[in-house]
N, C-alpha and C positions, 0 to 999 in steps of 0.2 A: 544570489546565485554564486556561491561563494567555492571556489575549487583551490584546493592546497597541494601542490605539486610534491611539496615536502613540509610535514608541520613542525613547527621548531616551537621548545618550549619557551623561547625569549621573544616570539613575535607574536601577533595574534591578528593573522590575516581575515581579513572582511569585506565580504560585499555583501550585499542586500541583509545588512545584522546577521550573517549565520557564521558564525565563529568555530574555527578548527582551532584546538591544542592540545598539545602532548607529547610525546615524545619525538624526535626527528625520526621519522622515517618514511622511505619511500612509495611512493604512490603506482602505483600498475596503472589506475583509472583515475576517468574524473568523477571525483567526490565532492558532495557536500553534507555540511553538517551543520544541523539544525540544534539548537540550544534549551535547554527543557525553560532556563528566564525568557526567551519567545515566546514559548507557546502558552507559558503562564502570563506574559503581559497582554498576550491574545485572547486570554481568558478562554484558550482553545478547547471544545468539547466534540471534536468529529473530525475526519478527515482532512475536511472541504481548509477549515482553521489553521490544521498543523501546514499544511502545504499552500499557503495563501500567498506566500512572499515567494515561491517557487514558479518561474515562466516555462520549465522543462516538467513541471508535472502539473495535470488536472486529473479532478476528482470529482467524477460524474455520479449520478444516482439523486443528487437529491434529497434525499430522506437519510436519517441518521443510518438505518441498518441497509441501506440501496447505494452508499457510496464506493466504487472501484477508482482504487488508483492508478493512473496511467504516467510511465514514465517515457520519454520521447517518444508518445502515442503509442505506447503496447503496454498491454494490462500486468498488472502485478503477479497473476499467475503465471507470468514467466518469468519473472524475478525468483531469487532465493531471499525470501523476509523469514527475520527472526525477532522473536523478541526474550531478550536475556539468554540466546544462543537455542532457542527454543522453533525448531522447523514450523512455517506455516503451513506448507507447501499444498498444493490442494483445492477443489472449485468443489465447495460443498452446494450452493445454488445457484444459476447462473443471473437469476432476478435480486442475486445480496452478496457484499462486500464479499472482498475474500478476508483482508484486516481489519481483526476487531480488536480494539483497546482503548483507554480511557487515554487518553492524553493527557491527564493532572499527574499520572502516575508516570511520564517520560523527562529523564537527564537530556537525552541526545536520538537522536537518527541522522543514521548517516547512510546514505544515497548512492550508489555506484550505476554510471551511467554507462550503459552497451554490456556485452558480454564480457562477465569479470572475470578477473583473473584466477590462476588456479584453487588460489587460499580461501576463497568467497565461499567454498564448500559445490555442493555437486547440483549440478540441474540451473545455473544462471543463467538463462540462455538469453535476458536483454538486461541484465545486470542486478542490484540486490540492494535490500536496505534492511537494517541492521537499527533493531532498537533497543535502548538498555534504559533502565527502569531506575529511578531514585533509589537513594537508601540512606540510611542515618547520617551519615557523614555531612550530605550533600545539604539537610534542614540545620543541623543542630550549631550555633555559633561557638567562638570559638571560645574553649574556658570553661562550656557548660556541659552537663553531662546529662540532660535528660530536660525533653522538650515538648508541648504539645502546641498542635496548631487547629485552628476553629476558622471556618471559610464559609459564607451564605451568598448564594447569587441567585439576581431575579432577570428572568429574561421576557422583553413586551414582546417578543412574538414567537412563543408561547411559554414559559414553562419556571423553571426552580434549579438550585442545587446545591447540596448541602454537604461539606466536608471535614471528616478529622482525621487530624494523624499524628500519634505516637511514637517518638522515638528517642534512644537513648542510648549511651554505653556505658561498659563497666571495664573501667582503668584500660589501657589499650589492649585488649586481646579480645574485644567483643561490643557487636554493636547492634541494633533491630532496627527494623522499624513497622509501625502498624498503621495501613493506610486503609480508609475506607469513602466511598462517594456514593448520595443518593440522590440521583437525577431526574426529571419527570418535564419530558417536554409535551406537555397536555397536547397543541397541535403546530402549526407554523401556517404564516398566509405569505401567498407570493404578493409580486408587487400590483399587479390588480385589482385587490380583494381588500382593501382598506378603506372603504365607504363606510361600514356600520364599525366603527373603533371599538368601542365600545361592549359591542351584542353582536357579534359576529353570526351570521347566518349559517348552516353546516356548508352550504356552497362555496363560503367561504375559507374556509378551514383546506387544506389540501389532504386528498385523500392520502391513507398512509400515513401519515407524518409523525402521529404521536410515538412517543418513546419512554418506557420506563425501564432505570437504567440501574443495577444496585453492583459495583464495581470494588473491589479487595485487593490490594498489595500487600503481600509478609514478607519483607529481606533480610536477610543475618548477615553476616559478617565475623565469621571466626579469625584471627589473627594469630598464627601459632608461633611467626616470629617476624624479625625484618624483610622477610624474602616471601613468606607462602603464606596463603590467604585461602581461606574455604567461605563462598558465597552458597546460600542455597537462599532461592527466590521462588515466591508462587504466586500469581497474579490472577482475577476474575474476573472480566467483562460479562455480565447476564444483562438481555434489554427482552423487555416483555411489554408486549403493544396489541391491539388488534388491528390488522393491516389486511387488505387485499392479499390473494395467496401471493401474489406477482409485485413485488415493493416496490420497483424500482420504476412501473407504470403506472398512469393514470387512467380511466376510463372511460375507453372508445367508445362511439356509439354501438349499439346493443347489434344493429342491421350492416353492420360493417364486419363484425364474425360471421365467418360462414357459417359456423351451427346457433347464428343469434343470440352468444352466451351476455350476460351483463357482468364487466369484473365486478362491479361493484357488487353485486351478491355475493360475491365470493370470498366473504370475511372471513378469516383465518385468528385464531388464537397463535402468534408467534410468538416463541420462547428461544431466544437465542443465544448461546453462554459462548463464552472463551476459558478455557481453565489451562493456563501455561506452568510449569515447573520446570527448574535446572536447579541442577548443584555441579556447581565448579571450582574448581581447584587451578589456582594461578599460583606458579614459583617467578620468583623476579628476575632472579639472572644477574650474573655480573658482565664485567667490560671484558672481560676473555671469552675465545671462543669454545672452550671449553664448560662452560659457564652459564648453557642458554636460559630462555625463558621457554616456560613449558605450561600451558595452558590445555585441563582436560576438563571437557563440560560433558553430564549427563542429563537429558532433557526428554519433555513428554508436553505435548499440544493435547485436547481434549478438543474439539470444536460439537456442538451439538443443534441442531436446528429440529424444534418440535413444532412441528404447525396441525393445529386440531380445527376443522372447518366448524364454524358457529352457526352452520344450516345442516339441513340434510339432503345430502347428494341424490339420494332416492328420489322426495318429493318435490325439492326445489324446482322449478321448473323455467326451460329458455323463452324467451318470446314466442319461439313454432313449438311449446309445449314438451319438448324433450326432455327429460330430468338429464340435470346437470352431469349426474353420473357419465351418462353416454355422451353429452354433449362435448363435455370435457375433462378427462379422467386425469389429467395432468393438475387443472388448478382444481379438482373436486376432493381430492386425496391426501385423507391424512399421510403424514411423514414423522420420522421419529430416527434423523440422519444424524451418523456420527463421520465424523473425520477425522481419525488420530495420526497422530506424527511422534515417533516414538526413536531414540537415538544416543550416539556419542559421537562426540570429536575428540580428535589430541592433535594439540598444534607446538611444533618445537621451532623456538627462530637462533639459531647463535649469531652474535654480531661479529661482521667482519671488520667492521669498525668500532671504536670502544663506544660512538653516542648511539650506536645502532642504527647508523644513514646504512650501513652496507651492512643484511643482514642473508645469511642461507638460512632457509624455513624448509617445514616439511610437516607430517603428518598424515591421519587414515582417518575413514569416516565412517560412520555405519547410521543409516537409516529406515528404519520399518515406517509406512503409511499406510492406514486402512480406510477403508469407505463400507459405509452400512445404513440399510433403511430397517428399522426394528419393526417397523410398521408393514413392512413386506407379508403378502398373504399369502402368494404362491412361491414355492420355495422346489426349485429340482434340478438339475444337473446345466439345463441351457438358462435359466434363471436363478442364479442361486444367492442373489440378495447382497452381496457384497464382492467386494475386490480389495487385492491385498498386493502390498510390493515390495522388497528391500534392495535398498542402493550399497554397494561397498566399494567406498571410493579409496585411493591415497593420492599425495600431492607432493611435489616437489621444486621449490622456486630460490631465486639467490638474486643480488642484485648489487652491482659493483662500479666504484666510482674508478674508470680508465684515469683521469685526471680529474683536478678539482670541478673543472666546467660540463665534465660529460660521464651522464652516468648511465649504464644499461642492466635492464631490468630482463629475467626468463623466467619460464617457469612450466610445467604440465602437472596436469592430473588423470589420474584413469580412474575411471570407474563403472561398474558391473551393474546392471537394474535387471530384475527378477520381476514380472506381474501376473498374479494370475488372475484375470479378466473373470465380467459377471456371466461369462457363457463356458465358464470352466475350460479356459483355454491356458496355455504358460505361455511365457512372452520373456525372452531372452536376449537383453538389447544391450550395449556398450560399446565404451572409447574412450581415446585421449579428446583432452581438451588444454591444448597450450597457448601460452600469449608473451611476447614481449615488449618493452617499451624501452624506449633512446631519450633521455632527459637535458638537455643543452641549456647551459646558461653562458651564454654570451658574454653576458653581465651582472653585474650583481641585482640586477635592479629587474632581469627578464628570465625567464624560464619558457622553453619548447618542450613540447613533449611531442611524440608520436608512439601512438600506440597499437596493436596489435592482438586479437583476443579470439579462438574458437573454442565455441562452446559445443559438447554434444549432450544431449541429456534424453536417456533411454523412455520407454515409455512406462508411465505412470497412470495409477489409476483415473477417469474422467469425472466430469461433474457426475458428483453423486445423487443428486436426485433422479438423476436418470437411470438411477440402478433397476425402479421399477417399470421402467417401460420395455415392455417386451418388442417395439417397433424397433429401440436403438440397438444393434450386433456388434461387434467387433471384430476390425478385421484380424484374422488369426496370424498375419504374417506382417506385421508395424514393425516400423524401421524407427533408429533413434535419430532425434529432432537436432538438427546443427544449426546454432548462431555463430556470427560472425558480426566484428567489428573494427574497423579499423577510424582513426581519430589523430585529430592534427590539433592541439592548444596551446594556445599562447597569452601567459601572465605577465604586466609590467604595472608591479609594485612601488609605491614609495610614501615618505612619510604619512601624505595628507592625500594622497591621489593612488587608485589603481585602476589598471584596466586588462580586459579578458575577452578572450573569443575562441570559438572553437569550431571545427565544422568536422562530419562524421560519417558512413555509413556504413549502415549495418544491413546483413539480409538472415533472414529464417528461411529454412528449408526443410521440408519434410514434416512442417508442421502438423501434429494429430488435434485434431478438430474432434471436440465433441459431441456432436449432432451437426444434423443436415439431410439434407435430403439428396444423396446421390443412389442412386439406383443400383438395386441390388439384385441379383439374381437367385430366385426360388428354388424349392427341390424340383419341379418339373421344367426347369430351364427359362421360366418367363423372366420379366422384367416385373419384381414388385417396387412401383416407385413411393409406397406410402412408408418404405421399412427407410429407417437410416444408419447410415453404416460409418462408425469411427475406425478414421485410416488417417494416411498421413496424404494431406494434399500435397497435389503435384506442380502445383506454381510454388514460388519463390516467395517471399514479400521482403522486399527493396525497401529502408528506409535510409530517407536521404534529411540534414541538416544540419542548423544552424546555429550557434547562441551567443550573446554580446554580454558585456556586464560592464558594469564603472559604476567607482564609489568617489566619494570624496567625503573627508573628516577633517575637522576644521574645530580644535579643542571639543566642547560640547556638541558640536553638530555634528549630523550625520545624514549624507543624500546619497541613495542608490539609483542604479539603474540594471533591469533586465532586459532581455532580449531573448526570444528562443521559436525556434519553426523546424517541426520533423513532418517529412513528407512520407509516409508511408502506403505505398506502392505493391501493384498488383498486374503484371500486365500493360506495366505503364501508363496505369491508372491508380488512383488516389480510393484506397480500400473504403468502401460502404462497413456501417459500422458493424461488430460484431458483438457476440457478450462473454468471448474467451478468447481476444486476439487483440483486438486494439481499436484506437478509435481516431480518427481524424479531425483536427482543430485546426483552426486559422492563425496568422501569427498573435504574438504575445506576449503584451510589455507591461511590466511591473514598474513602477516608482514608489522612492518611502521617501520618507521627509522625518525624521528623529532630532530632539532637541529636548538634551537633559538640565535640566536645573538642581542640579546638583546640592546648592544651600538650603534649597526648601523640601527635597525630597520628590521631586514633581519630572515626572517622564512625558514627552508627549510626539506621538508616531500620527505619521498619514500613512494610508496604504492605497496605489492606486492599480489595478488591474484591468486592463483593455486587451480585449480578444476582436480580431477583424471576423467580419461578416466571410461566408466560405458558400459558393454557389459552385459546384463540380458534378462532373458526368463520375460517378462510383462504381466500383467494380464489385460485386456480392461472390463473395468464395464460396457459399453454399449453394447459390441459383446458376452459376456461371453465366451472370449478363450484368449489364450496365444499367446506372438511371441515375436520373437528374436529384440532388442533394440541395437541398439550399438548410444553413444554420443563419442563425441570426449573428452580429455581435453585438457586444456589450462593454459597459463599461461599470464596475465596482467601487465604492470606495469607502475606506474604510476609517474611522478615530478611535486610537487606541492612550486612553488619559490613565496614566499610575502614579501617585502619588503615596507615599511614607511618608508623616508626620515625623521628621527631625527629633521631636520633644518627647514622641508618645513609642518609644523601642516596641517593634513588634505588629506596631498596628499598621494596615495599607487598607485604599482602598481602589478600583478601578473600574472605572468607566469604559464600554466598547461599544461605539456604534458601528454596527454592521451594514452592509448597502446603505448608504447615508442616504440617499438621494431614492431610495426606495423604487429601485429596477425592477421589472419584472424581467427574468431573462432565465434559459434552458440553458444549464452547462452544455457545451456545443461535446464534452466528452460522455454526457449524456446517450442511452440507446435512441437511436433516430429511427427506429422499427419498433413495435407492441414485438411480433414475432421473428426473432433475429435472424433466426434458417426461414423464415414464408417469403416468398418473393415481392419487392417492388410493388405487384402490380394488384397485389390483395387488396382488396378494400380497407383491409383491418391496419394495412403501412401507408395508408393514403394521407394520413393526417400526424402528425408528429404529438405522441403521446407520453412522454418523459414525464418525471416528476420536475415541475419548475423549482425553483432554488429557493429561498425564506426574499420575502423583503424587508424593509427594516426591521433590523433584530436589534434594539437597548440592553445591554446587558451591566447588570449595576450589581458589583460583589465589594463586598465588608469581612476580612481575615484578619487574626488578631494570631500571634504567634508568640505565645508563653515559653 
C-alpha cells in the first residue's frame, strides 16, 4: 500500500513492494503503484493476481472474464482506467469485467484513490488507474541490441501458458517490440472439490471457469531526438470459453426462478476481445518555464462481447415447460456488443521549479464512446440499438511551494458531455470539477497532506446489453453525476522503517443506475412496475474510511503491513451489493514476508490476506428496503519462490502457490444476489450464488531470455 506524496528520483519509497519513481513531482492524490517485476514474480494472469498485495482494492467475480475491480468498495466504472492512455470507460455487461488485459504485458498501474484530480482526464468520479504496457527498452539488457524471450507455465488447477517476445533496437532512434501469450485455463476447482485429484467429476470443475486466452502486444518507439519521442502501441486481450450466458454466477436451483429457468442450460459460446491503440507524441521539456513538457496521445478502445447460445431458445425448454425464449429473453439471446472509446488528449506542464516539484499544467480533451448490439432485431426510433456520446473537456492546475515545508496544490476542469440515449433522446450534461491539496512537511522525515476533489461527470451511455431490452427507458431529463472527496495522510518515512495512514470521505450524488425496477408511468397514466427506468437516484452514497501501512527493510529483507476499511453507505446503512456501483467488504489486512538472496539468484515472498466476516442489515438502492447480509471471511495465503540461476544468464525459473492451505471462500466483493435489481425476498437471492474463487492453484513456469 505504497502512497508517494512526492516521487524523487533518488529515493525509492515502499510499502507493501509497490515501488513509485521518476521524476519529483507533486501529488493531488493518493497514489499507488504497482511494478510490472510484481506481477511478473506473481506469475499474475487476471485481476484477482495484479491486486493481491492491495487491502483498498478487491476483485470480485471469480472467474477469469467475471472479475470487477473495486476501489475503496466502488466499481471500476467509476474510475477513469486506461491503458497506454487508451479510454475504458463503459459497462459493456453487467455479469463481466469491465478491465480486460493480460497482465504479462504490464510495466506499472498506478491507482488514484477518491475523486482525482483535474489532470486524471474527464469522468473520475471515485478516482482512476492508469496502465502502461512494456516495451523494448524495459526486456532488452544493456549493450544488446536485439532479444528474444521463451516462457511455458503449468498451472494444477487447471490449465497452461505459453509466451514469446521479440524485441530490439536499431542505433538509438528506434526500438519494438513483439509480444505474444497463449493461455488455456481448461477449468479451476474451489476449495471443496478436491476429493477425486486426479478425475475430477464435472461437479467438480466450477461452472464458467474455463478460459481460452490468445493476447498481442506491438510497441514502437521512434526517437527523433533528445527531447521528443513518438510511441505507437496496440495491445489484444481475446478469451474464448463456453460459459453460462450470466459468468459471474453459478447455478441456482431450477424452482427458485420464478419462470424455473436452469442457468445451467444456458451455455453461451463467449468471445470476448479487447483491442487498444495509441500513438503518442512526448516532448521533454527543459528547466525553464518557457520550456514545458507537452504530451499529445491519440487512442481507440475496441471492446466486443459475442455470445452465441449453444441451444435453442425455441425448443429448449424450463421445468413448467416454457421455451427458454419466453422464460428468459435476457440470458436466451444472442449478442454481438461493441463498446468503443475513441479520443485525444494534449497535456502541457511548465515547471515552476527547474526539478519540476512546482509545476503549471493544462490541457483539452475529446472523447467519442459508443455502445451497440449488432445482434439487435428490432431496430425504430424508441429502440434503435445503440447509444453514443462525446465528452470535451479542458483543465487547468499549478502547484507552488509557499516555503520549503508547504506546498499547495489547485486546479479545475470543465467539461461538456453530449448522449444520445437508445430511445432517441439528446442529453446535454456539464461542469467544473476542481480540487486542491495543502502538503506539510514538518520534517524531513513526515509529510501531511489534505486534500480536496469534486468530480462531476455528465451522463454517458449504460450497460450495453441492455440496449436490447425494451423494459429499460431512459429518463429524458438526467442530471450529471457529482463525486466528492475530501482526505487527511500522513507518511513517516525513514531508512529502514515507514509508516502511513490515511482516513477519507467521499460521497456520490445523483448517481444514474443502470437498471431497476422503479416504477414508471404509462401512456394511459398507470403505474407499469415491470418497465425500468435509468435516472439518477436520489440518495446520496456516503463513503466513509480508513487505511494503515508499515514497512520495514532490513538489507535483504523486506515485511509489510496493510490495513484498509471503506464503509460505504446509503441512508446510513451499509449498501447491499450492486453490479455497477459497489460492493461492501469487511476489514482487510495484508502481510508479505520478502527475503532476497541475492548470491544465488533466489527470491522468496509470503503473501497473507485476511478479510473479516461482515453480518449487516443492507440498504438495496433498487428495491428501497433493507435485509439481513451475512459474507463469510477468509484468510488466503500465498508462496511466491523466483530464482535466476547466477551461472546460466537469461534463464529463471518460478514457483506460485496460490491459496496454500486450499480455502474455499467467495470474494465478499463478489455479487451476493443471482439478480442485482430482484429483491431480497426472491427465492432466486435466497442463497448466495457467486462464482467461488480457484483453491489450490501450483503454478510452475520455465523462461529463458536470449
Amino acid at each position: 500500500m505504497a502512497v508517494v506524496l512526492f516521487a524523487d528520483d533518488e529515493k525509492d519509497y515502499t510499502l507493501d513492494k509497490v515501488t513509485a519513481l521518476g521524476d519529483k513531482e507533486f501529488q493531488f492524490n493518493n497514489k499507488d503503484v504497482i511494478s510490472g517485476k510484481d506481477l511478473g514474480q506473481r506469475q499474475s494472469n487476471q485481476m484477482s493476481d495484479v491486486f493481491a498485495t492491495q487491502p483498498d482494492v478487491d476483485v470480485g467475480g471469480g472467474g477469469m472474464m467475471a472479475q470487477k475491480i473495486y476501489v475503496r468498495g466502488i466499481e471500476d466504472r467509476l474510475l477513469r482506467v486506461t491503458i497506454d492512455g487508451a479510454a475504458q470507460n463503459g459497462n459493456a455487461f453487467h455479469h463481466q469485467g469491465n478491465t480486460v488485459i493480460d497482465p504479462g504485458m504490464l510495466k506499472e498501474i498506478e491507482i488514484t484513490k477518491g475523486s482525482a484530480n483535474a489532470s486524471a482526464g474527464p469522468g473520475a468520479l471515485a478516482g482512476a488507474i492508469s496502465m502502461t504496457t512494456k516495451d523494448a527498452s524495459d526486456l532488452l539488457p544493456k549493450g544488446q541490441n536485439f532479444g528474444f524471450s521463451l516462457g511455458s507455465s503449468f498451472y494444477t488447477n487447471f490449465g497452461i501458458r505459453e509466451n514469446v517476445s521479440i524485441y530490439g533496437k536499431m542505433g538509438k532512434h528506434f526500438d519494438a517490440l513483439a509480444y505474444y501469450t497463449y493461455q488455456n485455463i481448461f477449468y479451476y476447482r474451489d476449495g471443496d472439490h478436491f476429493s477425486h485429484l486426479f478425475h475430477p467429476t464435472q461437479e467438480d470443475k466450477v461452472l464458467g471457469s474455463p478460459s481460452q486466452q490468445n493476447n498481442i502486444l506491438l510497441k514502437a518507439n521512434a526517437y527523433i531526438n533528445e527531447k521528443d519521442k513518438i510511441t505507437f502501441s496496440y495491445n489484444m486481450t481475446r478469451d474464448n470459453a463456453t460459459r453460462p450466458f450470466r459468468a459471474n454466477v453459478t447455478n441456482p436451483p431450477a424452482d427458485a426462478h420464478e419462470a424455473k429457468v436452469d442457468f445451467a442450460q444456458e451455455l453461451f459460446h463467449h468471445v470476448d476481445s479487447n483491442n487498444n491503440f495509441s500513438l503518442e507524441y512526448n516532448h521533454k521539456g527543459d528547466e525553464n518555464f518557457g520550456s514545458p513538457k507537452v504530451k499529445l496521445n491519440a487512442y481507440g478502445s475496441i471492446r466486443n462481447i459475442h455470445l452465441t447460445p449453444l441451444f435453442n431458445p425455441e425448443t429448449t425448454k424450463t421445468v413448467d415447460g416454457e421455451a427458454l425464449k419466453d422464460a428468459d429473453f435476457e440470458g436466451s439471446t444472442p449478442r454481438d456488443i461493441f463498446l468503443n472509446n475513441f479520443g485525444a488528449d494534449l497535456k502541457i506542464s511548465h515547471p515552476i521549479a527547474t526539478d519540476y516539484s512546482n509545476t503549471f499544467d493544462y490541457g483539452i480533451d475529446y472523447q467519442n464512446m459508443t455502445v451497440m448490439d449488432k445482434d439487435q432485431k428490432i431496430v425504430n426510433a424508441e429502440q434503435r440499438g445503440k447509444e453514443s456520446s462525446n465528452i470535451i473537456g479542458a483543465y487547468i492546475q499549478a502547484n507552488y511551494s509557499l516555503v520549503k515545508s508547504l506546498t499547495i496544490g489547485a486546479g479545475t476542469r470543465y467539461d461538456v458531455y453530449t448522449y444520445f440515449d437508445k430511445n432517441s433522446q439528446n442529453h446535454i450534461t456539464q461542469g467544473f470539477s476542481p480540487s486542491v491539496a495543502i502538503l506539510y512537511n514538518p520534517i524531513e522525515d513526515i509529510d501531511l497532506k489534505l486534500s480536496y476533489a469534486y468530480v462531476t461527470r455528465g451522463a454517458l451511455p449504460g450497460d450495453a446489453l441492455l440496449i436490447q431490452d425494451p423494459d429499460v427507458i431512459i429518463d429524458p431529463h438526467l442530471k450529471s453525476e457529482k463525486g466528492q472527496n475530501v482526505e487527511f495522510d500522513a507518511d513517516y518515512t525513514q531508512e529502514y522503517f515507514s509508516l502511513r495512514g490515511a482516513v477519507f470521505y467521499q460521497v456520490i450524488s445523483d448517481f444514474i443506475n443502470s437498471y431497476g425496477k422503479d416504477n414508471v408511468i404509462d401512456s394511459t397514466g398507470n403505474i407499469d412496475a415491470n418497465r425500468g427506468m435509468r435516472t439518477n437516484l436520489t440518495d446520496k452514497i456516503n463513503i466513509y474510511g480508513f487505511e494503515a501501512g508499515a514497512s520495514f527493510n532490513y538489507k535483504s529483507f523486506l515485511a509489510t503491513f496493510g490495513f484498509s476499511r471503506s464503509f460505504p453507505t446509503v441512508r446510513g446503512k451499509l449498501i447491499a451489493d450492486t453490479y455497477e456501483l459497489g460492493a461492501t467488504t469487511g476489514n482487510t489486512y495484508i502481510l508479505k514476508l520478502d527475503y532476497n538472496f541475492a548470491s544465488i539468484g533466489l527470491d522468496l515472498s509470503w503473501v497473507s490476506r485476511f478479510i473479516q466476516e461482515l453480518d449487516y442489515e443492507g440498504y438495496d438502492i433498487y428495491n428501497k428496503e433493507f435485509s439481513h447480509i451475512h459474507k463469510q471471511g477468509y484468510d488466503i495465503h500465498n508462496i511466491y519462490i523466483n530464482y535466476t540461476p547466477p551461472k546460466i544468464k537469461g534463464l529463471a525459473f518460478s514457483i506460485v502457490l496460490n491459496n496454500l492451505f486450499n480455502r474455499f471462500y467467495i470474494d465478499q466483493a463478489s455479487p451476493f444476489k443471482v439478480e442485482a435489481d430482484g429483491s431480497a425476498n426472491d427465492a432466486i437471492n435466497q442463497v448466495r450464488k457467486a462464482l467461488p474463487n480457484p483453491g489450490f492453484d501450483g503454478r510452475f513456469e520455465i523462461s529463458y531470455r536470449f
